[in-house]
PLY file of the C-alpha trace (Angstrom):
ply
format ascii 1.0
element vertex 261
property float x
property float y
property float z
element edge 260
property int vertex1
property int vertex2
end_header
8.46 -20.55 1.69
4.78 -19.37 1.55
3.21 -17.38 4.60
0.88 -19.97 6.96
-2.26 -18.08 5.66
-4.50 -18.90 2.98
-5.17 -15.53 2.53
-3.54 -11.95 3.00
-0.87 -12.95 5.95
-1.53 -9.43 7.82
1.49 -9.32 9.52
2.66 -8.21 6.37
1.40 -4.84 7.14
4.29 -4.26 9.31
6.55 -4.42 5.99
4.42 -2.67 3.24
7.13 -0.40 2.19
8.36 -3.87 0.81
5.36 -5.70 0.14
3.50 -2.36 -1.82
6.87 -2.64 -4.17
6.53 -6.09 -5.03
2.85 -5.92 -5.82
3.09 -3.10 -8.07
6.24 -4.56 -9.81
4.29 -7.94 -10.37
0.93 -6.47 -11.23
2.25 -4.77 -14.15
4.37 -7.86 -15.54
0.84 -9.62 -15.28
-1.20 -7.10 -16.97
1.46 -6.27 -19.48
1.76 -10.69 -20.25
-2.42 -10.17 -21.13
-3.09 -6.78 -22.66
-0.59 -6.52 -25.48
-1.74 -4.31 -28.27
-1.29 -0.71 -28.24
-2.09 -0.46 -24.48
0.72 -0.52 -21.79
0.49 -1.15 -18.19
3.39 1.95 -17.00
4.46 2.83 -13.08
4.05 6.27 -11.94
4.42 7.58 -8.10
3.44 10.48 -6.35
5.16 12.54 -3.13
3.99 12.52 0.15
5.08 13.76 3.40
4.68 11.57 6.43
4.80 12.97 9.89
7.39 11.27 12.28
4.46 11.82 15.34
2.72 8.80 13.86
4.00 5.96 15.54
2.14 3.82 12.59
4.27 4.93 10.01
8.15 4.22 9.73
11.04 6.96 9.53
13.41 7.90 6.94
13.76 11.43 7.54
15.21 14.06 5.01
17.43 16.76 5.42
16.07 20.37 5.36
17.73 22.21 7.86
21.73 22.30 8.55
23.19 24.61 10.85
27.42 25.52 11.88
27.78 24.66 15.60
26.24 23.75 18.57
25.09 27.11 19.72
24.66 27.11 23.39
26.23 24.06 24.43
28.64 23.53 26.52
31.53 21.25 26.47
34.81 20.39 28.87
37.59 19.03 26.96
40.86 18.04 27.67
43.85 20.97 27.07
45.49 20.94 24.02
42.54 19.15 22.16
41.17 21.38 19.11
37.17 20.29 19.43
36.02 19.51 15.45
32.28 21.41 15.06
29.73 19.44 13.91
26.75 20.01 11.58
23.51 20.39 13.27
20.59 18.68 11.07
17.08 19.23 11.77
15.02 16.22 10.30
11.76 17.22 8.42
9.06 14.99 8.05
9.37 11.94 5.97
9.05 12.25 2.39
8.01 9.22 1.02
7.45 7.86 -2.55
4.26 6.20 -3.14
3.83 3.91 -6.48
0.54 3.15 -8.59
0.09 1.26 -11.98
-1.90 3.53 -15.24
-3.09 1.60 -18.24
-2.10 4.22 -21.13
-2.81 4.57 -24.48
1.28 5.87 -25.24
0.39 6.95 -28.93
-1.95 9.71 -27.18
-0.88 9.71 -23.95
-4.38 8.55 -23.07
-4.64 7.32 -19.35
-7.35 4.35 -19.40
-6.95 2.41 -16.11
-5.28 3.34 -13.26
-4.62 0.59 -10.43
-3.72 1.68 -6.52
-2.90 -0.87 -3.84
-3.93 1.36 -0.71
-1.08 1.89 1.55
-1.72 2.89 5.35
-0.53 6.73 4.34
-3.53 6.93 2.28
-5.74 5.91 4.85
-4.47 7.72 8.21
-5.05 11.65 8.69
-2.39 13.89 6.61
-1.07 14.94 3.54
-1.31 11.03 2.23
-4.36 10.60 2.11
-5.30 14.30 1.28
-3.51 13.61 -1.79
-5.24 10.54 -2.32
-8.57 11.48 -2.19
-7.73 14.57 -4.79
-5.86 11.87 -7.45
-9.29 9.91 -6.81
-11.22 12.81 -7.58
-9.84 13.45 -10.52
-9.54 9.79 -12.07
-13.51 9.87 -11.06
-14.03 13.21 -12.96
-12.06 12.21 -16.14
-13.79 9.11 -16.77
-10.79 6.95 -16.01
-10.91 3.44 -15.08
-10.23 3.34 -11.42
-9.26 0.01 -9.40
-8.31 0.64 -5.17
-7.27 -2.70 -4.00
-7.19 -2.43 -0.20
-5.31 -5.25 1.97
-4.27 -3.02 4.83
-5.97 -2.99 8.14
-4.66 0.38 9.30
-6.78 3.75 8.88
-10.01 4.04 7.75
-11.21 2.98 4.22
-11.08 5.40 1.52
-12.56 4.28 -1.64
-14.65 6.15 -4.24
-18.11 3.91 -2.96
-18.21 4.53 1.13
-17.74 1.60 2.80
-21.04 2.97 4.54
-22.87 2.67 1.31
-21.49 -1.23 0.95
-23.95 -4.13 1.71
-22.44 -5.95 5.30
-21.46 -8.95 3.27
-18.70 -6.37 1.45
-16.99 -4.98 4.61
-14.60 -7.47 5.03
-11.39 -7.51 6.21
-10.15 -6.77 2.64
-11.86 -5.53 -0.21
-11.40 -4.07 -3.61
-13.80 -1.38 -5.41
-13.60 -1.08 -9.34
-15.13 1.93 -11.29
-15.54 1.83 -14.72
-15.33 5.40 -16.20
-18.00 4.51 -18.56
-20.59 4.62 -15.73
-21.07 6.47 -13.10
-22.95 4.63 -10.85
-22.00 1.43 -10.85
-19.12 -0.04 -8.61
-17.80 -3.98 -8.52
-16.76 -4.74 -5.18
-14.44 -7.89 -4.08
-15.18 -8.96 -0.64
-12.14 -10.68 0.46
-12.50 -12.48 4.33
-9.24 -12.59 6.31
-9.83 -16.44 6.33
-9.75 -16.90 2.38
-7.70 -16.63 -0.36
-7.51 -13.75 -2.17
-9.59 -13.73 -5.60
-8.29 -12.95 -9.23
-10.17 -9.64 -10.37
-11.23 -7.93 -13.09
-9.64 -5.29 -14.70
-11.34 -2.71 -16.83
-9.87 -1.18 -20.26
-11.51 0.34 -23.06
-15.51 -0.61 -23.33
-14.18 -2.26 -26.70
-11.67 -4.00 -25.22
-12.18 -7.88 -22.85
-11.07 -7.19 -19.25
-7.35 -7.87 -18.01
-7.19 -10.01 -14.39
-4.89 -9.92 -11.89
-4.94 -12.47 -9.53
-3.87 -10.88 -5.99
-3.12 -14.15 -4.16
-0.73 -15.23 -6.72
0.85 -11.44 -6.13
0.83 -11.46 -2.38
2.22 -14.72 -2.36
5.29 -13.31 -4.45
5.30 -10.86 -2.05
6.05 -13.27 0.91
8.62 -14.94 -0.87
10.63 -12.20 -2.63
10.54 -10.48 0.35
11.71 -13.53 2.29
9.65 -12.57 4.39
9.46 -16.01 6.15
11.47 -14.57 9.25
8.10 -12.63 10.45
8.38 -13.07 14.25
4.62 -13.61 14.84
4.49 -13.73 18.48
4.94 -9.77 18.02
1.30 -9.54 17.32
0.07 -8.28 13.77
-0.35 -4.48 13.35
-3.05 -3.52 14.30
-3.86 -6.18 16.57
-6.03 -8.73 15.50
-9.17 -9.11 17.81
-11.81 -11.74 19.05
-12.46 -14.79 16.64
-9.54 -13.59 13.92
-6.92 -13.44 16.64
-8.03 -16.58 18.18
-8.31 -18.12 14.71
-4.67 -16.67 13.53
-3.35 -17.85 16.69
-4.36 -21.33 16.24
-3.59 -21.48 12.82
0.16 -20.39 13.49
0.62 -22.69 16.28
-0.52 -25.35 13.74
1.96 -24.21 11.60
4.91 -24.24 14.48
5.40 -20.27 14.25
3.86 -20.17 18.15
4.83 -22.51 21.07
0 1
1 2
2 3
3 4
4 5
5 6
6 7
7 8
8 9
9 10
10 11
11 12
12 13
13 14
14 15
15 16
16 17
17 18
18 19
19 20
20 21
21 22
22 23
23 24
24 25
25 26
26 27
27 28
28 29
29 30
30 31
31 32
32 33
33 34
34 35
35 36
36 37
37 38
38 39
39 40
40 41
41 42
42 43
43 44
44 45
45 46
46 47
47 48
48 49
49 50
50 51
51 52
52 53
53 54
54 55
55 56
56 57
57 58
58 59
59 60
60 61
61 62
62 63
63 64
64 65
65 66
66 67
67 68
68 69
69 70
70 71
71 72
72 73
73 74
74 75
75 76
76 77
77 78
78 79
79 80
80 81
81 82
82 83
83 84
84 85
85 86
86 87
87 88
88 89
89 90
90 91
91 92
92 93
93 94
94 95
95 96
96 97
97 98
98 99
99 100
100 101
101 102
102 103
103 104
104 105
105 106
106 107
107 108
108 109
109 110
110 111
111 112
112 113
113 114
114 115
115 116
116 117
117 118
118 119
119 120
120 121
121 122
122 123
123 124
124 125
125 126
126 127
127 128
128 129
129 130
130 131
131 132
132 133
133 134
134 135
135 136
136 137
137 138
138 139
139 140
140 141
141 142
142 143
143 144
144 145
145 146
146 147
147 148
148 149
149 150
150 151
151 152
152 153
153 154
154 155
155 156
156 157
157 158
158 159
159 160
160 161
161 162
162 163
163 164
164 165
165 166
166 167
167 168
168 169
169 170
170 171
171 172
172 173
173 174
174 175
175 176
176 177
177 178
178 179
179 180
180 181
181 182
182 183
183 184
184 185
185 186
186 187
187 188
188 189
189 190
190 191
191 192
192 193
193 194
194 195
195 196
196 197
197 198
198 199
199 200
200 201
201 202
202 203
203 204
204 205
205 206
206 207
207 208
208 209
209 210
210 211
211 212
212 213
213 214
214 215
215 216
216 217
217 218
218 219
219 220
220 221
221 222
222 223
223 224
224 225
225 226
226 227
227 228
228 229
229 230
230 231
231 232
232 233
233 234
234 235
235 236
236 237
237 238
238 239
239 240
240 241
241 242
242 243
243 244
244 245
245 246
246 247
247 248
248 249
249 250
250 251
251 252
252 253
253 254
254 255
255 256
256 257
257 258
258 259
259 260
């Protein structure tokens, strides 16, 4: 079953764990169908620690911290029953895996592209998107193709052209920003409406080398279904909240497709 937008369905934003998988998964089966050769599209991931005070982000805490007993508390038991002790685990904050596609040249080891789908980590304040902005720095500094393919709504946009520096007909909803290490001051930039389908893009190898595409509908769309993700409860409300003309265009548009009474 297919989500009732044309587009990116943001309610999916409420399951990106899931939906950032399947992307990444799918991106690199497409690019690996097209580039062939000695190039291969490869996973790689990168730690980050997620603070469980942000209601925005989910919680799978890790252990860090066990203690023997309950010190200080009390307890009134029955006599004659032997009382088992526990072990006392202090949560940390949540450590959480986040997954981006490199283009490499394996005979050297040579990283030529590498491809992030922007999560909500790397946009809200914290260690996310400190780390973020440092991995960009350094694809920017070595040259290296760099792709940041943003359909979250959450945070605020970090990509290596400001959004501020973008003409108004590129701050859409969604976006992506490509920059070619072979030039430093040039940036191709995707506008992609809420209301639209999602484009197929280009994506840059070697300056001797045609571009790859990837076309993100036909990846969000796996998404959706993969995911079965057709049992989104959508009078919830999208996270964040859609606003003015979107919400009262997403509203009519599920009611149109019987999701809302």
């Amino acid at each position: 079953m297919k989500s009732p937008f044309p587009g990116m369905d943001p309610y999916l934003e409420r399951h990106w764990r899931d939906v950032h998988g399947t992307l990444i998964v799918h991106c690199r089966a497409m690019l690996n169908r097209q580039i062939g050769g000695d190039l291969r599209a490869r996973i790689d991931e990168r730690l980050v620690i997620e603070h469980l005070w942000d209601e925005a982000r989910s919680i799978y805490p890790d252990v860090v911290v066990v203690e023997h007993g309950l010190v200080g508390q009390a307890v009134s038991a029955p006599a004659g029953m032997t009382l088992a002790e526990p072990l006392v685990i202090e949560a940390a904050d949540e450590r959480a895996h986040e997954r981006y596609i490199e283009i490499i040249d394996p005979r050297g080891g040579k990283v030529i592209t590498v491809i992030e789908f922007l999560s909500p980590t790397n946009k809200l304040p914290g260690d996310g998107r400190d780390q973020y902005l440092r991995k960009q720095q350094e694809v920017i500094s070595a040259r290296i193709n760099l792709v940041e393919i943003d359909l979250t709504r959450s945070g605020r946009r970090e990509l290596a052209l400001p959004e501020a520096e973008m003409p108004p007909a590129a701050q859409t909803t969604y976006v992506a920003c490509i920059r070619r290490g072979s030039s430093t001051r040039r940036y191709e930039i995707y506008p992609m409406p809420l209301r639209d389908r999602l484009p197929a893009i280009r994506i840059p190898l070697r300056p001797t080398d045609p571009d790859a595409a990837i076309d993100l509908q036909v990846l969000v769309d796996l998404a959706y279904e993969e995911g079965r993700h057709d049992d989104i409860d959508y009078s919830r409300g999208a996270v964040p909240p859609l606003t003015g003309e979107d919400a009262a265009w997403a509203e009519g548009l599920l009611t149109g497709h019987g999701h809302l009474g």
